[in-house]
C-alpha positions in Angstrom: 1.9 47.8 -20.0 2.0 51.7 -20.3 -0.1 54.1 -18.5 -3.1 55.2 -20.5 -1.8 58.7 -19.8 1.5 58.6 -21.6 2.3 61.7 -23.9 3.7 60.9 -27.5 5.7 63.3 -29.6 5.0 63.5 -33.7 7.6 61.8 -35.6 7.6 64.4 -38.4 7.8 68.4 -38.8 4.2 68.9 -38.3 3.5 69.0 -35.1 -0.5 69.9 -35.3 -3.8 67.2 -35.5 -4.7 68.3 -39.4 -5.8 65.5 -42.1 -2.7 65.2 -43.2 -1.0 64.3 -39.8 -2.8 61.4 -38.6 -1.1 58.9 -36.5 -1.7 55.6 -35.0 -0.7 54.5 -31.9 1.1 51.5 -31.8 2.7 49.2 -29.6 6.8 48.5 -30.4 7.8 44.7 -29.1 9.9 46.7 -26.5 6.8 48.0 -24.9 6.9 51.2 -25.7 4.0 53.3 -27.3 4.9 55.3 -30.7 3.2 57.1 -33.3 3.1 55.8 -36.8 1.6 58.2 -39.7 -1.4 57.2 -41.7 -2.2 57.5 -45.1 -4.7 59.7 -46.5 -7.7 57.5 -47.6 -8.1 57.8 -51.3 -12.0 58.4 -52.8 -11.5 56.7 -56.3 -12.0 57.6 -59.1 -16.0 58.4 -60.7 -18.0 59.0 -63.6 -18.1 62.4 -64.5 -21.6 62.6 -65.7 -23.7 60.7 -62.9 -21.0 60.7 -59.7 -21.0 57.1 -59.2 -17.7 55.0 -58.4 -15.8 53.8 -61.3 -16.0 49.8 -61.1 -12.6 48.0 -62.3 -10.3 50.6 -61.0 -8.2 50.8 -57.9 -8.3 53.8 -55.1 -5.0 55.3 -54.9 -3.8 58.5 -54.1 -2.9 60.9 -57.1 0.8 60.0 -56.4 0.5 56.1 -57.0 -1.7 57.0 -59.9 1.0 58.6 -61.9 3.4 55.4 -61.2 0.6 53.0 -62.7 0.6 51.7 -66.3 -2.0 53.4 -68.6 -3.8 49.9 -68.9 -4.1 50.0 -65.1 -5.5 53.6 -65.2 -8.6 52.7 -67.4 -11.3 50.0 -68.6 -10.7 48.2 -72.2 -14.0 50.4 -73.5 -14.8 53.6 -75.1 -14.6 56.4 -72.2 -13.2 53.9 -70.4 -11.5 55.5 -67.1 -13.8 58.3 -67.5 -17.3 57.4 -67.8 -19.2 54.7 -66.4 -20.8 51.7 -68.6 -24.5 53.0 -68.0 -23.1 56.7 -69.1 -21.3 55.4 -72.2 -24.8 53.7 -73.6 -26.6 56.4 -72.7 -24.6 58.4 -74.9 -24.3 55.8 -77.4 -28.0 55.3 -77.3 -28.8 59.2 -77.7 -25.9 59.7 -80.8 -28.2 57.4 -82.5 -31.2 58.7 -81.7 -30.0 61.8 -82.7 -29.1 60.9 -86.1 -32.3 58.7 -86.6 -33.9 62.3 -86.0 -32.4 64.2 -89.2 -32.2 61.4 -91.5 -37.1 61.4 -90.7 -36.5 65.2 -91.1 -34.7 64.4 -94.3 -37.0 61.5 -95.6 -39.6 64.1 -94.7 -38.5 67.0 -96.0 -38.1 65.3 -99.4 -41.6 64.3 -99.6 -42.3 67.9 -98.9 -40.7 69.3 -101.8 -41.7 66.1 -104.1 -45.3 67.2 -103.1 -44.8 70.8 -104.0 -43.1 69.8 -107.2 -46.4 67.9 -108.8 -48.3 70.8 -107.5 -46.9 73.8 -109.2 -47.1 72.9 -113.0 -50.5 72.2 -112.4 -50.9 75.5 -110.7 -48.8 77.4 -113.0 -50.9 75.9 -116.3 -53.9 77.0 -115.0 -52.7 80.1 -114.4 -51.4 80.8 -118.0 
């Protein structure tokens, strides 16, 4: 077993502690104790309206997401890879709210004018 006090020497160019160079210490069968490098942790994607996690898709790093297949990159529905399912029918659900609102403005504003139609030959003959 090696003394706890035993120094180790980077394996690569960068020879300072920064996020990027983060090693492991590991034991070699011959006894020895090296460094090995460590991967970044990926965050994952998320939804760009609420912040959540994207469910269905894996945490990579941007590298590995470029060598993954498009159907691997994204959910089989609309704004799949982007937006999360609550999202998506909250937009859905306010689209069609939305155009509910201006065909009642229409349906009202058509009784408007078919009020103000039977209204002004009456007006108008009285007026003569």
């Amino acid at each position: 077993m090696a003394a706890t006090g035993t120094r180790l020497t980077y394996r690569r160019q960068c020879r300072y502690n920064t996020k990027s160079n983060m090693q492991r210490i590991l034991h070699t069968p011959g006894g020895k104790l090296v460094y090995q490098a460590i991967q970044k942790k990926a965050k994952g994607p998320a939804c760009g309206d609420c912040g959540k996690a994207l469910i269905g898709l894996p945490r990579l790093r941007p590298m590995e997401y470029r060598r993954l297949k498009n159907r691997e990159k994204r959910v089989s529905r609309a704004y799949g890879g982007s937006r999360c399912a609550h999202c998506v029918r909250n937009r859905v659900v306010r689209a069609f709210l939305i155009e509910e609102q201006k065909c009642v403005k229409q349906v009202l504003a058509d009784k408007l004018s078919q009020v103000k139609k039977e209204k002004e030959p009456a007006g108008r003959k009285s007026k003569k």
